[in-house]
Backbone bond lengths (Angstrom), bond angles and torsions (degrees), N, CA, C in turn:
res aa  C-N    CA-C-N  psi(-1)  N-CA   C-N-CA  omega(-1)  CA-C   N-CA-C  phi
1 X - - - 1.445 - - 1.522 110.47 -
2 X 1.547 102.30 -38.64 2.119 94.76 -172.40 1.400 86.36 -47.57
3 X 1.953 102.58 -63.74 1.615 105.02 -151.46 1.695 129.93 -49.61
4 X 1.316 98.03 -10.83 1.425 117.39 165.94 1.545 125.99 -55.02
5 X 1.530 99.75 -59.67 1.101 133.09 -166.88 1.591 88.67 -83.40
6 X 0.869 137.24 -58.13 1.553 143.19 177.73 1.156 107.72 -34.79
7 X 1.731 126.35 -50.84 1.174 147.35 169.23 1.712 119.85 -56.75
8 X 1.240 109.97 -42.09 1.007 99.65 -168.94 1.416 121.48 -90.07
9 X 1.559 111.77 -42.00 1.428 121.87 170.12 1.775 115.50 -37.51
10 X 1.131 130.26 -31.38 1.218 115.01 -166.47 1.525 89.64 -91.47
11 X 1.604 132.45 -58.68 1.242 129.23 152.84 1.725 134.18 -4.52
12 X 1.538 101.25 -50.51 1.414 114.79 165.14 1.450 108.96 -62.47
13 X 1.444 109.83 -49.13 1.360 109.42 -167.10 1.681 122.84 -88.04
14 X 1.613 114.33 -0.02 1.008 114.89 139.00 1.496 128.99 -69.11
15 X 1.597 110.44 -80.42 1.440 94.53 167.26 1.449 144.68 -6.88
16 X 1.596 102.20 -49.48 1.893 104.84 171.33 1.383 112.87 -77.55
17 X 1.249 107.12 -34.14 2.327 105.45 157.46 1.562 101.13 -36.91
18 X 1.406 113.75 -55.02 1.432 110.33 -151.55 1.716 108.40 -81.74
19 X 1.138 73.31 -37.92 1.883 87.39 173.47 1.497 105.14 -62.95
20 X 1.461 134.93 -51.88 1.173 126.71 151.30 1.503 134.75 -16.09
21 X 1.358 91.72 -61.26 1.749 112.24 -178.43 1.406 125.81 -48.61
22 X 1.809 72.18 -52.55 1.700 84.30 178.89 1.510 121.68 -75.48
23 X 0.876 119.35 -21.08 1.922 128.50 168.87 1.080 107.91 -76.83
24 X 1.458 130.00 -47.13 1.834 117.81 159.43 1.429 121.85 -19.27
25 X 1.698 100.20 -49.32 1.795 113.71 -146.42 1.643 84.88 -103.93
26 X 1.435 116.52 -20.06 1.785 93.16 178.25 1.630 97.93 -80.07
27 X 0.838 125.56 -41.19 1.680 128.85 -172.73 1.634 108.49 -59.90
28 X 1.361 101.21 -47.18 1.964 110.23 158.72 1.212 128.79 -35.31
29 X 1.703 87.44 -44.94 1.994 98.74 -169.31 1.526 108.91 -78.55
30 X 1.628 104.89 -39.87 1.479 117.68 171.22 1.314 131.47 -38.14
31 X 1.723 97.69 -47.45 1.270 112.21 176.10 1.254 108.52 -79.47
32 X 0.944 131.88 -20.92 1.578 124.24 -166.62 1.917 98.27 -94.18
33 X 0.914 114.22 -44.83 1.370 113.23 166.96 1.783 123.64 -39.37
34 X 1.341 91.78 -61.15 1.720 103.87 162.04 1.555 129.09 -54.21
35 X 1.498 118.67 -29.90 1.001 120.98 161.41 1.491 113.33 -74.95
36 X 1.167 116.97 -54.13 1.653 119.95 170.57 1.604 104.68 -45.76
37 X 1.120 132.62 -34.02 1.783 124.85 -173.45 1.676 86.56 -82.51
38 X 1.078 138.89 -24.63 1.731 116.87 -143.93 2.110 88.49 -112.97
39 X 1.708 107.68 -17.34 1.418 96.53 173.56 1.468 97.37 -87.92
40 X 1.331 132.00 -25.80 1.751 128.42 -179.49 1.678 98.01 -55.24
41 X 1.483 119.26 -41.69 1.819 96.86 -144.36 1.766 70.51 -90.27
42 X 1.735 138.03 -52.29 1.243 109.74 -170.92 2.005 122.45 -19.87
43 X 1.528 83.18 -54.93 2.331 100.64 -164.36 1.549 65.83 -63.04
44 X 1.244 152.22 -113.37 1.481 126.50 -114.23 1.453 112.85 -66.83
45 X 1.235 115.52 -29.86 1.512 105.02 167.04 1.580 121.13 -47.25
46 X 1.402 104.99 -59.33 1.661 101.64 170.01 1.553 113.06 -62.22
47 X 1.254 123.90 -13.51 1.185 111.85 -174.15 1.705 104.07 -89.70
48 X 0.852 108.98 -10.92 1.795 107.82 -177.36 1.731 81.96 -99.90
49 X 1.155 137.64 -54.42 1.228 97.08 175.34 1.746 149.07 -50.54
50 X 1.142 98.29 -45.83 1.478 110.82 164.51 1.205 109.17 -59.45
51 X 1.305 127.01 -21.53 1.751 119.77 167.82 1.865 106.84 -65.97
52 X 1.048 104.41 -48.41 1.371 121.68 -166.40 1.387 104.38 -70.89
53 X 1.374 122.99 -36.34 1.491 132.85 161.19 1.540 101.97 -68.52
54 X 0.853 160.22 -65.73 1.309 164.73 127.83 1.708 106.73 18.25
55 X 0.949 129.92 -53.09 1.265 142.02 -145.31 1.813 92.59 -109.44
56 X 1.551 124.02 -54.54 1.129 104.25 162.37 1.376 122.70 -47.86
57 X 0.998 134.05 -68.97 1.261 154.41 -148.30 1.722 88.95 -56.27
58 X 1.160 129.51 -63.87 1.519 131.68 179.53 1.645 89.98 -42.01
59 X 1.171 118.06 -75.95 1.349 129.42 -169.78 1.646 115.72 -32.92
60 X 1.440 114.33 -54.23 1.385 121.56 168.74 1.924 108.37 -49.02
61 X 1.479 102.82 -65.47 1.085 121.92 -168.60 2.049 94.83 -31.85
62 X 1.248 85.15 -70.52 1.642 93.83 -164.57 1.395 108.39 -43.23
63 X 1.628 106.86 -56.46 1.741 91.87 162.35 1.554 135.67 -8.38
64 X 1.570 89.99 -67.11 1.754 100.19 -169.03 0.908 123.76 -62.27
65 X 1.624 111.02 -32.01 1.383 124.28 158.21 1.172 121.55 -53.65
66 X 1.036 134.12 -68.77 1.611 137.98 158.39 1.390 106.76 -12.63
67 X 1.193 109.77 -77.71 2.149 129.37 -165.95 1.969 93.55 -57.49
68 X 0.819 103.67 -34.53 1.836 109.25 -173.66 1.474 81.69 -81.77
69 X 0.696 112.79 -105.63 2.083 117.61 -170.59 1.251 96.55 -12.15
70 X 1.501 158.74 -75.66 1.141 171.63 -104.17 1.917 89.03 -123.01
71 X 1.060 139.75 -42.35 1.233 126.62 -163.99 1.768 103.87 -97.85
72 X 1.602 116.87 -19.38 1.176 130.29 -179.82 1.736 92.32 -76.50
73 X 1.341 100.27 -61.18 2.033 87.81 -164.31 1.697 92.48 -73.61
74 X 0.991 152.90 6.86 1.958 141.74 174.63 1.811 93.62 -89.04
75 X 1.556 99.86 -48.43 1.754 84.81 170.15 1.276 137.57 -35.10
76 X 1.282 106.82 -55.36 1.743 143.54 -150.46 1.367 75.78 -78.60
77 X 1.189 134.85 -47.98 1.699 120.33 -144.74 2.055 90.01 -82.21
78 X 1.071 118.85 -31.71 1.221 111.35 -156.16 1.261 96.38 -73.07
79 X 1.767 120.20 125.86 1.299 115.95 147.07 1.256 160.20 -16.65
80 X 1.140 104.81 -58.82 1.891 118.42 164.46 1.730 107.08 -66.75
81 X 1.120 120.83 -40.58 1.147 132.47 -155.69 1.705 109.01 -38.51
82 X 1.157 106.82 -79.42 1.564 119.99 172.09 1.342 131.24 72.39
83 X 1.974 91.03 71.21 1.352 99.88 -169.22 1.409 132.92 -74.18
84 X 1.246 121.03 128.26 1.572 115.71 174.59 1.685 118.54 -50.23
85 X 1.210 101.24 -170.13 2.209 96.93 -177.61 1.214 79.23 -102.32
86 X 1.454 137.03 0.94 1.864 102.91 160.61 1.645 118.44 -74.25
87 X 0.897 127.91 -12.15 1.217 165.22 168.99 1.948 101.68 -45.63
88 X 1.445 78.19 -98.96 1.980 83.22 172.40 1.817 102.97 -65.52
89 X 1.271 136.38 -27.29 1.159 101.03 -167.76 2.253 98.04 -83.96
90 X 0.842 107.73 -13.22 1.573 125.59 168.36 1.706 90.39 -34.86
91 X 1.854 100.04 -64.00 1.443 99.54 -139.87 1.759 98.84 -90.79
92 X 1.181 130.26 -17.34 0.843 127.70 168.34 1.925 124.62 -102.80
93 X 1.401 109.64 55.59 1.258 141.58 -154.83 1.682 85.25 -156.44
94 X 1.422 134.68 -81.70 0.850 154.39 153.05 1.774 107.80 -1.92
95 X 1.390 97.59 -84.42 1.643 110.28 167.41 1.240 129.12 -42.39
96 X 1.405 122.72 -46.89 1.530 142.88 167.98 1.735 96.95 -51.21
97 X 1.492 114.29 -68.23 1.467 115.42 -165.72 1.790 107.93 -58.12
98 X 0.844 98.25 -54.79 2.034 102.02 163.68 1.190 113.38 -46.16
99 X 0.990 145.58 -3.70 1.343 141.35 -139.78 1.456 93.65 -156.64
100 X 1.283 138.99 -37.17 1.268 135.22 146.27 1.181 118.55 -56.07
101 X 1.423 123.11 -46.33 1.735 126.27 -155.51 2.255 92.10 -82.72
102 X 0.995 110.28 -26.96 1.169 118.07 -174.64 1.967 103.00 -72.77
103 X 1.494 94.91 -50.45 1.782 87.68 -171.36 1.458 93.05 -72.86
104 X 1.453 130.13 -35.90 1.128 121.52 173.87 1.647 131.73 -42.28
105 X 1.012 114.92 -40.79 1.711 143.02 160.21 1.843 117.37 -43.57
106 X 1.293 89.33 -57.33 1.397 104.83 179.07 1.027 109.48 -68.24
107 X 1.534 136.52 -60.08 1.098 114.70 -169.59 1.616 120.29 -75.15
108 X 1.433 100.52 -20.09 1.596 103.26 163.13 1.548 118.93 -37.87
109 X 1.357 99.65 -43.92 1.871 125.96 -163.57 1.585 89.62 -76.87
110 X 1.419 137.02 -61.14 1.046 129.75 -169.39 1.876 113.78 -67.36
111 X 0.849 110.59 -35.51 1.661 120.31 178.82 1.139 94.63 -66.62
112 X 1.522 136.48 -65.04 1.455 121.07 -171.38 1.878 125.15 -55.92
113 X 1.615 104.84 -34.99 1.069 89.76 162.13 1.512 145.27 -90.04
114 X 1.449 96.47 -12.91 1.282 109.00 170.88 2.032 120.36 -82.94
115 X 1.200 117.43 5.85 1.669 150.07 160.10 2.033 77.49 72.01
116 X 0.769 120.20 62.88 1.689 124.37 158.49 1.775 103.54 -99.23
């Protein structure tokens, strides 16, 4: 019976080391998991922002284009005015780049939904 008991006590008292150990490293993993979920939703938070920044910025862009296109042909019409060919080549420079940034868009739009 001592030798039993002799036997087992240090046995016991490993086991609860280990049993220890191991509850350290589940509480470790826990935590580390939770930090890994709370840096994931940060990156998509910034990542929907920079979309949304993204999306203005096209949006502005096109504006200017617009207000430039629109202030180039109100010139041209005015009589006195007397535009040089920097003028039309301005506006049709202008047109070309709209006209790129637009097919450019689209096919962006089509690739994403089609997963190309």
């Amino acid at each position: 019976m001592d030798l039993l008991i002799a036997a087992g006590v240090p046995s016991a008292i490993t086991a609860f080391c280990f049993w220890l150990i191991e509850r350290k490293i589940q509480v470790r993993a826990e935590a580390e998991k939770e930090e890994r979920l709370n840096r994931q939703r940060e990156q998509d938070a910034k990542e929907e922002n920079r979309e949304k920044l993204q999306y203005m910025t096209v949006k502005a862009l096109d504006g200017a284009l617009a207000l430039s296109e629109a202030t180039a042909k109100a010139v041209q019409r005015i009589p006195d005015a007397k535009c040089n060919g920097d003028m039309h080549k301005a506006l049709d420079y202008e047109q070309e780049a709209k006209h790129d940034l637009e097919n450019f868009l689209t096919r962006q739009g089509v690739n994403h939904i089609t997963g190309n």
